[in-house]
C-alpha positions as CSV (number, residue, x, y, z in Angstrom):
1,X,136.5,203.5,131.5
2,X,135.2,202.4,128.2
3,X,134.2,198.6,128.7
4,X,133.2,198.3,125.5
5,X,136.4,199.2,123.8
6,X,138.3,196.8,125.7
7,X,135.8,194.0,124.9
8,X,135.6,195.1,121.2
9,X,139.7,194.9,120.7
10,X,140.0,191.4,122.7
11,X,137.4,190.5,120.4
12,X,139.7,191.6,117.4
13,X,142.6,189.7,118.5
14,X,140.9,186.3,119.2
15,X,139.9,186.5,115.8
16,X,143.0,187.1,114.6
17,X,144.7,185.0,117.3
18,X,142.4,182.0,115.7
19,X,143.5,182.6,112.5
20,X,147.1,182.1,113.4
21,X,146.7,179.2,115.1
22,X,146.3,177.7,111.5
23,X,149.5,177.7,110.8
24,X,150.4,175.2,113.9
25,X,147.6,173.7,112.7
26,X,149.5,172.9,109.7
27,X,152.4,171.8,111.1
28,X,150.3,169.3,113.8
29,X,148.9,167.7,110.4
30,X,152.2,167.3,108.6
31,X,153.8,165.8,111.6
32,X,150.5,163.6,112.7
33,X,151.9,163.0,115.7
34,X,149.7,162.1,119.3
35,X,149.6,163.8,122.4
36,X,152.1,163.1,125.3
37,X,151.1,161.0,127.6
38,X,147.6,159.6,125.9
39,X,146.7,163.7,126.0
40,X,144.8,165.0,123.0
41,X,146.8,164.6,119.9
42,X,148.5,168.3,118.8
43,X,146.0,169.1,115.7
44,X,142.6,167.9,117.4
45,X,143.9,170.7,120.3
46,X,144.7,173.0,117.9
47,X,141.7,173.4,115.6
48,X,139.2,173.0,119.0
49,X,141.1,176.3,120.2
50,X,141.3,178.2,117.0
51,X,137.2,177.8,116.0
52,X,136.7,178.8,120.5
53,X,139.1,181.7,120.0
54,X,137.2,182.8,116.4
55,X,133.8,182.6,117.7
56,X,134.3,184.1,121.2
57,X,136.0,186.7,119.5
58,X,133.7,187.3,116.8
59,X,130.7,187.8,119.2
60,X,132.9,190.1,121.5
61,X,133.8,192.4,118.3
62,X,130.2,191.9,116.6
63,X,127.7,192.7,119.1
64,X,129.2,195.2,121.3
65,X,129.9,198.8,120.0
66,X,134.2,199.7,120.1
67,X,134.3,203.4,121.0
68,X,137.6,202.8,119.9
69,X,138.1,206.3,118.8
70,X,137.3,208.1,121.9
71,X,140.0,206.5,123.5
72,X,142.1,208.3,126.1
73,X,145.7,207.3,127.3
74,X,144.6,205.2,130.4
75,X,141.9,203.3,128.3
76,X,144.8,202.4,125.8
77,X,147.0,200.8,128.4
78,X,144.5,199.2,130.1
79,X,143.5,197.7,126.4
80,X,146.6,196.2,126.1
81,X,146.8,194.8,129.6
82,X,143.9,193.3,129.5
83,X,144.4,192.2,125.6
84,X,147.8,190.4,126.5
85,X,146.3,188.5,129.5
86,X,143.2,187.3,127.4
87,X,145.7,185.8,124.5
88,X,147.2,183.8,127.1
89,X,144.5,182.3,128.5
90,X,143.4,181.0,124.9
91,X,147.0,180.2,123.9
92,X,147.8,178.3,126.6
93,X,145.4,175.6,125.9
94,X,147.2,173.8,123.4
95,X,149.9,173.2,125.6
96,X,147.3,172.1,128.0
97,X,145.7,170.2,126.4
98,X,148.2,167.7,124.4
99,X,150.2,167.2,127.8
100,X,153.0,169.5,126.6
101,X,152.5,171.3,129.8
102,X,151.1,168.7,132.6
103,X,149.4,171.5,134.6
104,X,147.0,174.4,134.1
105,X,150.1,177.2,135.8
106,X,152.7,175.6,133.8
107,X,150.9,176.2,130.0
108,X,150.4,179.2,131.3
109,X,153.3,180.6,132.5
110,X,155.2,178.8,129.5
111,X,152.7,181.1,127.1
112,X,153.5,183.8,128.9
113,X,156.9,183.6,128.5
114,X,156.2,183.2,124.9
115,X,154.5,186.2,124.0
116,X,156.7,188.3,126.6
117,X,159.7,186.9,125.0
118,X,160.8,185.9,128.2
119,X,162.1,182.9,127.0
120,X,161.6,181.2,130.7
121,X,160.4,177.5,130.7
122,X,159.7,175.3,132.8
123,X,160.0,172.2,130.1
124,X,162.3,170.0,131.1
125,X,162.0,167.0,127.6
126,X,161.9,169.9,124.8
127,X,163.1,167.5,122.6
128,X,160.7,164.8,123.4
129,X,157.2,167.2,122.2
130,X,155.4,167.6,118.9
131,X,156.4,169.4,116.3
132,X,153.2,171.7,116.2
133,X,153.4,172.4,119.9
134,X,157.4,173.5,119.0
135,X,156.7,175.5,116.7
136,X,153.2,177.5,118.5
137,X,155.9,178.1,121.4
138,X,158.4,179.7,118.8
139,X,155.4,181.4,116.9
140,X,154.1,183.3,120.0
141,X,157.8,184.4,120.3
142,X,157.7,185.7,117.1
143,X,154.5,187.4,117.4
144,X,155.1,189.2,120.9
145,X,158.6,190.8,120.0
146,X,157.0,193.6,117.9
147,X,153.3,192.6,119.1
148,X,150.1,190.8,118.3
149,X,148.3,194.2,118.7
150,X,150.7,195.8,116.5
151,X,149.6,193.0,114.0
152,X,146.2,194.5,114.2
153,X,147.1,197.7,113.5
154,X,149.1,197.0,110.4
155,X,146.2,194.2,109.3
156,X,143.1,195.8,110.4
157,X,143.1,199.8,110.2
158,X,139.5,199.5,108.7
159,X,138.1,198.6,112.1
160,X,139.2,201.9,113.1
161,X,141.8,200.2,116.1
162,X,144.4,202.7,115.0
163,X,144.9,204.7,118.6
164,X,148.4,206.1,119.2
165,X,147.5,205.4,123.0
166,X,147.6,201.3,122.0
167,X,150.6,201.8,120.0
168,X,153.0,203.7,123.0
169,X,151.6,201.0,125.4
170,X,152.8,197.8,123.2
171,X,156.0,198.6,121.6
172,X,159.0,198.3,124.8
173,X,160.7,201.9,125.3
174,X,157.3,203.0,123.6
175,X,157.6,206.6,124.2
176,X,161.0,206.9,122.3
177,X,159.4,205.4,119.0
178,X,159.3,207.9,116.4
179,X,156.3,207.3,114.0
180,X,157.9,207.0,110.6
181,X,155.0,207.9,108.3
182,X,151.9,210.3,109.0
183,X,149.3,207.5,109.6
184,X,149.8,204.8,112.4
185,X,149.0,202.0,109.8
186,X,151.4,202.7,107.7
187,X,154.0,203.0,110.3
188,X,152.7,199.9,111.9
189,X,153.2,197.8,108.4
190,X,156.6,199.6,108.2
191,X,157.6,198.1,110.8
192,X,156.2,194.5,110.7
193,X,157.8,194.8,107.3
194,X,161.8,195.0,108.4
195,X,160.5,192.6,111.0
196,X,159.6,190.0,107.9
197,X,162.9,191.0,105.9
198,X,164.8,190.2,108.8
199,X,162.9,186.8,109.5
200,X,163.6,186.0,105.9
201,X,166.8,186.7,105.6
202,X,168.2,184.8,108.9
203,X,165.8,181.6,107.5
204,X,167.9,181.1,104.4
205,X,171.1,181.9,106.0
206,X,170.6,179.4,108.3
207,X,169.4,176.5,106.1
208,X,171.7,177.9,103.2
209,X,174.3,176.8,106.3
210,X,172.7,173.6,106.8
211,X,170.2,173.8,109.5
212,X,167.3,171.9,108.8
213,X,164.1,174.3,107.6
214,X,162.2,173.4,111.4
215,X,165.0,174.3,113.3
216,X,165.9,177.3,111.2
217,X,162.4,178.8,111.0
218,X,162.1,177.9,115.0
219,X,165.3,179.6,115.6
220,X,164.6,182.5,113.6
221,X,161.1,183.2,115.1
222,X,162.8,183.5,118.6
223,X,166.3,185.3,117.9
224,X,164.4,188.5,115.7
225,X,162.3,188.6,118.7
226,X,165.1,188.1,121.2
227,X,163.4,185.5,122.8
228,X,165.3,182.5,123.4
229,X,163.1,179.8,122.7
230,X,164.7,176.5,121.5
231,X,163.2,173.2,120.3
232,X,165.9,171.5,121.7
233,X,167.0,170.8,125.4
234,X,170.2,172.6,124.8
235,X,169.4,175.9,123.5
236,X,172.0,176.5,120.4
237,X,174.7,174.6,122.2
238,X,173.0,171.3,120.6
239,X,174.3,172.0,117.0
240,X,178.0,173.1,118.0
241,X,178.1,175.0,114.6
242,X,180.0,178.0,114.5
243,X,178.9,179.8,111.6
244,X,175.1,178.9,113.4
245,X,176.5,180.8,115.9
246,X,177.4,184.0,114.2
247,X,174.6,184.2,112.3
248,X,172.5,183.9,115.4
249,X,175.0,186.5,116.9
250,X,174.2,188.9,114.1
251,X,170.2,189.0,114.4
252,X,170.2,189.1,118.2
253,X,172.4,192.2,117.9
254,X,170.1,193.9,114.7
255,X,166.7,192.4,117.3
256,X,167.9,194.9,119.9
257,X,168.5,198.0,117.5
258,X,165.6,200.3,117.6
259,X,163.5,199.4,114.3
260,X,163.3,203.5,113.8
261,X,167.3,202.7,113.0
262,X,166.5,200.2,110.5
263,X,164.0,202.3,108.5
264,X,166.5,204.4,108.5
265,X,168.8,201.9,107.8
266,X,166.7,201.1,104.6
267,X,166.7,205.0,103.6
268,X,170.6,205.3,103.5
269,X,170.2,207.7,106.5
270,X,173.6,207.1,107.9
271,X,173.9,210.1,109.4
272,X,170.9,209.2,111.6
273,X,171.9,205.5,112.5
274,X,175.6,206.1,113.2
275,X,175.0,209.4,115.6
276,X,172.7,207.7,117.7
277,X,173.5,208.1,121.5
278,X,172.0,204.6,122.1
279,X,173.0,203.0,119.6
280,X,176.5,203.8,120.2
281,X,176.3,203.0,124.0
282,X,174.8,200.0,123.3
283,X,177.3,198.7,121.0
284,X,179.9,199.9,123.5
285,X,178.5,197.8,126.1
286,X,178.4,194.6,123.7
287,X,182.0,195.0,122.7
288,X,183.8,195.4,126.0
289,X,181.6,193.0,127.9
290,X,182.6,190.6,125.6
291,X,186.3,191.6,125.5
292,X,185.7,191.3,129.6
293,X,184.0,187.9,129.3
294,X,186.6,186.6,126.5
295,X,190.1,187.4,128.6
296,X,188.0,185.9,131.8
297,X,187.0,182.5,130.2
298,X,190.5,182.4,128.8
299,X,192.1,182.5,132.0
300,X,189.1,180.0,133.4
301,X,190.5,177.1,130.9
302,X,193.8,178.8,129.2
303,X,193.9,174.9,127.9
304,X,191.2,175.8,125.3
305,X,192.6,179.0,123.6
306,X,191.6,182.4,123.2
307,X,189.6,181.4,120.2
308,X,187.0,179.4,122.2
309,X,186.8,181.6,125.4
310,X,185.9,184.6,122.5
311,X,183.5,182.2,121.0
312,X,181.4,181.2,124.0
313,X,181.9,184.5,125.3
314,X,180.2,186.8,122.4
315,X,176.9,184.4,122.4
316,X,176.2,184.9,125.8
317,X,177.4,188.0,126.0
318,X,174.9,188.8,123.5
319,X,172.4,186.9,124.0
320,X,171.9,188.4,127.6
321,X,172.6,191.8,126.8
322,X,169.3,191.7,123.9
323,X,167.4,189.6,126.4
324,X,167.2,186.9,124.1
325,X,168.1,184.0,126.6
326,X,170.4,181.4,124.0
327,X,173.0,179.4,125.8
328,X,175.7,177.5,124.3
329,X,177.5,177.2,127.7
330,X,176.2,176.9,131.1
331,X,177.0,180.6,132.5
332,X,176.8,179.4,136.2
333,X,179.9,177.8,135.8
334,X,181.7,181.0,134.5
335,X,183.8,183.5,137.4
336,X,181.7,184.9,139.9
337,X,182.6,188.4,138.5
338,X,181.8,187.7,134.9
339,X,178.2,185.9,136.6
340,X,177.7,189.8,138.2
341,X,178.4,191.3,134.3
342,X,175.8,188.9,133.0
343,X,173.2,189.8,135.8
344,X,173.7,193.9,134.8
345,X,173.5,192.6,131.3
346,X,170.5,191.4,132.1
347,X,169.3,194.5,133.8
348,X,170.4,197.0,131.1
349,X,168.8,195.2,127.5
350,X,169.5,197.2,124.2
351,X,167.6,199.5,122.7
352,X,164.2,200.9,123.4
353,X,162.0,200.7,120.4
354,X,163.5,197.1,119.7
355,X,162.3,193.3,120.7
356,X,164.3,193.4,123.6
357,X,163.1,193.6,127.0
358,X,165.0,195.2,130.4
359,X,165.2,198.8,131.2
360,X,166.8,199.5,127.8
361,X,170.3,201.5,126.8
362,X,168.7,204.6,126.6
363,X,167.3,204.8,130.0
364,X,170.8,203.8,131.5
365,X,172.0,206.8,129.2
366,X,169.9,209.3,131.5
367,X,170.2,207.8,134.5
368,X,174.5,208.4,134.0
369,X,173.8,211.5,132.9
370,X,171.8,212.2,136.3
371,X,174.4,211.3,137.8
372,X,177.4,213.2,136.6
373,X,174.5,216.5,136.6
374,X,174.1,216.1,140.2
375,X,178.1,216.0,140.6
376,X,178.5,218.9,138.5
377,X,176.3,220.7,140.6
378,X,178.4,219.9,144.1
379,X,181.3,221.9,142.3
380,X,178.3,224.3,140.5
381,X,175.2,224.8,143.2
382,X,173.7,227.2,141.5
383,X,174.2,226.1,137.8
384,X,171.5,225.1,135.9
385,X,172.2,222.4,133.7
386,X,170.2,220.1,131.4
387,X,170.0,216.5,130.8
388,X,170.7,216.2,127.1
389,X,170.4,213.0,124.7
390,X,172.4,213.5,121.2
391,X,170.8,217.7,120.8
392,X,167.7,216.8,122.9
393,X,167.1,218.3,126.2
394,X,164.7,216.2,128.2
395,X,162.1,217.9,130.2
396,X,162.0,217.1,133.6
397,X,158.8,215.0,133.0
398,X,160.6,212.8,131.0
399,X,163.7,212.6,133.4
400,X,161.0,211.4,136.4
401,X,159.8,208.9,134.6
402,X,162.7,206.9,134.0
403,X,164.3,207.3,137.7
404,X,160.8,205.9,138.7
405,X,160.3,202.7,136.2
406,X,164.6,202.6,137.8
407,X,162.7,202.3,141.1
408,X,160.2,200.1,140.3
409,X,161.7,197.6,138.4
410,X,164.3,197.4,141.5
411,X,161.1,197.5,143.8
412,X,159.2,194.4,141.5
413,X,162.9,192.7,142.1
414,X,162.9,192.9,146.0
415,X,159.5,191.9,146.2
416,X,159.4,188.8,143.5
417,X,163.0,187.5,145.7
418,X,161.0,188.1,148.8
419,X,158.2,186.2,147.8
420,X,159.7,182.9,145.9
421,X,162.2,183.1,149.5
422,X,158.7,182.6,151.3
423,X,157.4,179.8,149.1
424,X,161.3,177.9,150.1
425,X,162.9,179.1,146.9
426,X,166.7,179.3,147.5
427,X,168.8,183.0,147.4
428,X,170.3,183.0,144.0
429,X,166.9,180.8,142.6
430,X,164.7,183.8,143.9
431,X,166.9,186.9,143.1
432,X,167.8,185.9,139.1
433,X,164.6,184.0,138.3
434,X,162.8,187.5,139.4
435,X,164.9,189.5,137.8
436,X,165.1,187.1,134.8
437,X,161.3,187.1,134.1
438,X,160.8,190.5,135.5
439,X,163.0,192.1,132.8
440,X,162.3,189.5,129.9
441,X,165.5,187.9,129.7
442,X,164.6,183.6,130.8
443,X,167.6,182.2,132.1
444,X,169.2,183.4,135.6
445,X,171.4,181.6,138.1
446,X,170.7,178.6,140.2
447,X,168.4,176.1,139.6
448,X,166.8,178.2,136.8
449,X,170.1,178.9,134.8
450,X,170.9,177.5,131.4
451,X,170.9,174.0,132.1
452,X,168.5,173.8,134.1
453,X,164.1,174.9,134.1
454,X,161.3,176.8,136.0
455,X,159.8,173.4,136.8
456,X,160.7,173.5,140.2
457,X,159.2,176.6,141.0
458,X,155.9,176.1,143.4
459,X,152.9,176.7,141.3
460,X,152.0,180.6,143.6
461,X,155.8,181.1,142.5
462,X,155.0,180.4,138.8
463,X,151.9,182.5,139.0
464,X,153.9,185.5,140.3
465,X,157.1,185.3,137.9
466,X,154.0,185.1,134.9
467,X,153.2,188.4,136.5
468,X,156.3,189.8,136.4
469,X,157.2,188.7,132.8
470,X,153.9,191.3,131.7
471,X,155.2,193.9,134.0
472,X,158.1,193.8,132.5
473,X,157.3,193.4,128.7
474,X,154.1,196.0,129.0
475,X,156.9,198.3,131.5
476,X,155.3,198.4,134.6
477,X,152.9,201.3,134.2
478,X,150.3,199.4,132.3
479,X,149.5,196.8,134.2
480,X,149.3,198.8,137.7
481,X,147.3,201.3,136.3
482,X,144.7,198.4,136.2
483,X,144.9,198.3,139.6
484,X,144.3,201.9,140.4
485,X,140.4,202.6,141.1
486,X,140.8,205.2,139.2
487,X,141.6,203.8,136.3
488,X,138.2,202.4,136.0
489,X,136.2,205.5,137.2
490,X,134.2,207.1,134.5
């Protein structure tokens, strides 16, 4: 295992990581408000953090020699692991420190929600915290959906951190992402680039619709990363604004399209976007779940009107199905049938290749398709038939993998409920919270649904759901190869 290469890149991205936290920075000194609590006041915490990250990281990348370009697929994913862990521990400071978070687990697990896009917190006075700490929680949203080590591909190619192997292990549904241009770079900047246009454009149609430029740039940050981070208590539900709404609607759907589809998108390559298996599934899935959801709310409170069962119905709907986590309306109270739709919303996510998290449309695609293959072949025993996506045949490689991250992820489930149920967590607390941070989505059912928080989680519990929010954003693989001794064999 090259030591040196994974020192060398954490070095990299504390650098960069300190030059972010500016921008909260910023923010901490417009505001000039104190710390909660008589903690550290928000802009002392953050400039202490950002010159620590910037000089740790500048004598990790200085004085030790990267290798970078000898690296082989395991070194890349443990890079990342490792990477991702290391940014937390930094980033969670501030929250630390200015008594956003009042414990050590709690900062944590709240910045690793952020930069998973998790969106689970266990903040219980949102409102009620500086503006700087706000907006670092959105920002880390922001920057994990398409991912900080993606940053430092498209912003530093000169220091020769341009490995395919870091590339696969970052992006979620990595190994369907087509590069778009020859060189990594230029595909990395592609892509940060529709990332920015879409940030843009959602900021001005939000304040052109009058949402105040914090809360629109907060919002923004977490719906293009389908995140779910809100500075407010109640999620969206606290402006009660439609047209908020369908805006917000409209960028948590384009968050989950594979960003291939938006270059293409860009390119007038129709033909491309609109025969897309998973694209078409996907959209499917989003339109009859919230048809489903609409006539089942309707008949819940016929009092209210088709219009507003279709209105709270299509933001949750959505909202759950990208893995962004929003909530104008507290699910648990919906049917227990449309609850069980929300929970294999949560399971299934939208595209791979996109912000969101979950297993992803594409993998439920081949998993079907298993399926009805292994029927054919009760009628057809000797027939040999192949697994197909759009013209592409999978190799049976390809087909293994996915039934095995299936079996994991179901695996990670059963052991995270089995776990919190140990530490006195009750059924439906264990089961969706695991399955909520596991596969990136925040909110489940319970105590940790949308009106309520993780706070009551036992500290080992918080610990282990942080753990299960980088399985699942880094898909599983990554992180337990770090715990092969192979991996680390030279």
């Amino acid at each position: 295992m090259n030591l040196q290469a994974i020192f060398n890149v954490v070095g990299v991205l504390l650098i960069l990581l300190g030059a972010i936290l500016i921008v909260p920075l910023l923010v901490s000194l417009y505001y000039l408000e104190p710390g909660l609590h008589g903690a550290m006041a928000p802009h002392t915490a953050f400039l202490i953090v950002a010159i620590l990250s910037v000089v740790v990281g500048s004598a990790l990348w200085k004085y030790l020699p990267s290798g970078i370009e000898k690296l082989r697929e395991r070194e890349g994913f443990a890079i990342v692991g490792v990477s991702w862990v290391s940014l937390t521990l930094v980033s969670c400071l501030p929250l630390y420190l200015t008594g956003a978070c009042p414990s050590f687990v709690d900062a944590f697990f709240e910045t690793m929600s952020g930069f998973t896009t998790t969106g689970a917190s266990v903040l219980s006075n949102i409102d009620d915290l500086p503006h700087g700490v706000l907006f670092w929680r959105n920002l880390m949203q922001w920057m994990g959906g398409m991912g900080i080590i993606m940053l430092s591909l498209a912003i530093f190619p000169a220091l020769g951190i341009g490995s395919f192997q870091l590339f696969k292990a970052e992006i979620p549904g990595g190994a369907t992402v087509e590069r778009m241009q020859p060189r990594l770079a230029e595909t990395a900047k592609l892509l940060w680039t529709t990332y920015l246009v879409l940030t843009v454009a959602e900021i001005a149609l939000l304040v052109g619709g009058g949402m105040g430029w914090f809360d629109a740039v907060c919002h923004t940050f977490s719906t293009v990363a389908t995140g779910g981070f809100s500075p407010h208590q109640e999620s969206v539900g606290h402006f009660n604004n439609l047209y908020f709404e369908m805006v917000i609607i409209t960028f948590m759907y384009l968050g989950g399209v594979n960003f291939a589809l938006h270059y293409h998108m860009v390119h007038r390559n129709w033909d491309v976007v609109t025969t897309n298996p998973e694209l078409r599934f996907y959209t499917l899935v989003v339109v009859l779940s919230v048809a489903a959801a609409t006539v089942g709310l309707w008949a819940q409170t016929p009092e209210n009107g088709v219009g507003d069962a279709l209105r709270r119905a299509a933001f949750n709907v959505v909202s759950i199905n990208t893995t962004t986590g929003y909530a104008t309306d507290d699910f648990t109270q919906w049917p227990d049938y449309l609850q069980v739709l929300l929970v294999g919303l949560m399971m299934m996510g939208a595209c791979a290749g996109s912000t969101s998290g979950s297993f992803k449309a594409i993998r439920v695609i081949i998993i079907l398709k298993v399926i009805y293959r292994e029927l054919q072949k009760l009628v057809h025993p000797r027939a040999v038939i192949s697994i197909k996506v759009g013209q592409r045949a999978l190799d049976s490689d390809q087909v293994t993998n996915v039934l095995s991250l299936w079996g994991l992820f179901f695996g990670l489930s059963g052991l995270g409920y089995l776990l919190l149920s140990i530490l006195g967590v009750d059924n439906a607390t264990s089961l969706t919270g695991t399955i909520a941070c596991l596969f990136n989505i925040g909110p489940g059912l319970g105590a940790v649904g949308p009106a309520g928080d993780y706070s009551s989680i036992p500290a080992a519990g918080k610990w282990i759901l942080s753990l299960m929010m980088l399985l699942g954003r880094l898909e599983i693989y990554g992180i337990l190869l770090l715990f092969m001794p192979v991996t680390w064999r030279k």
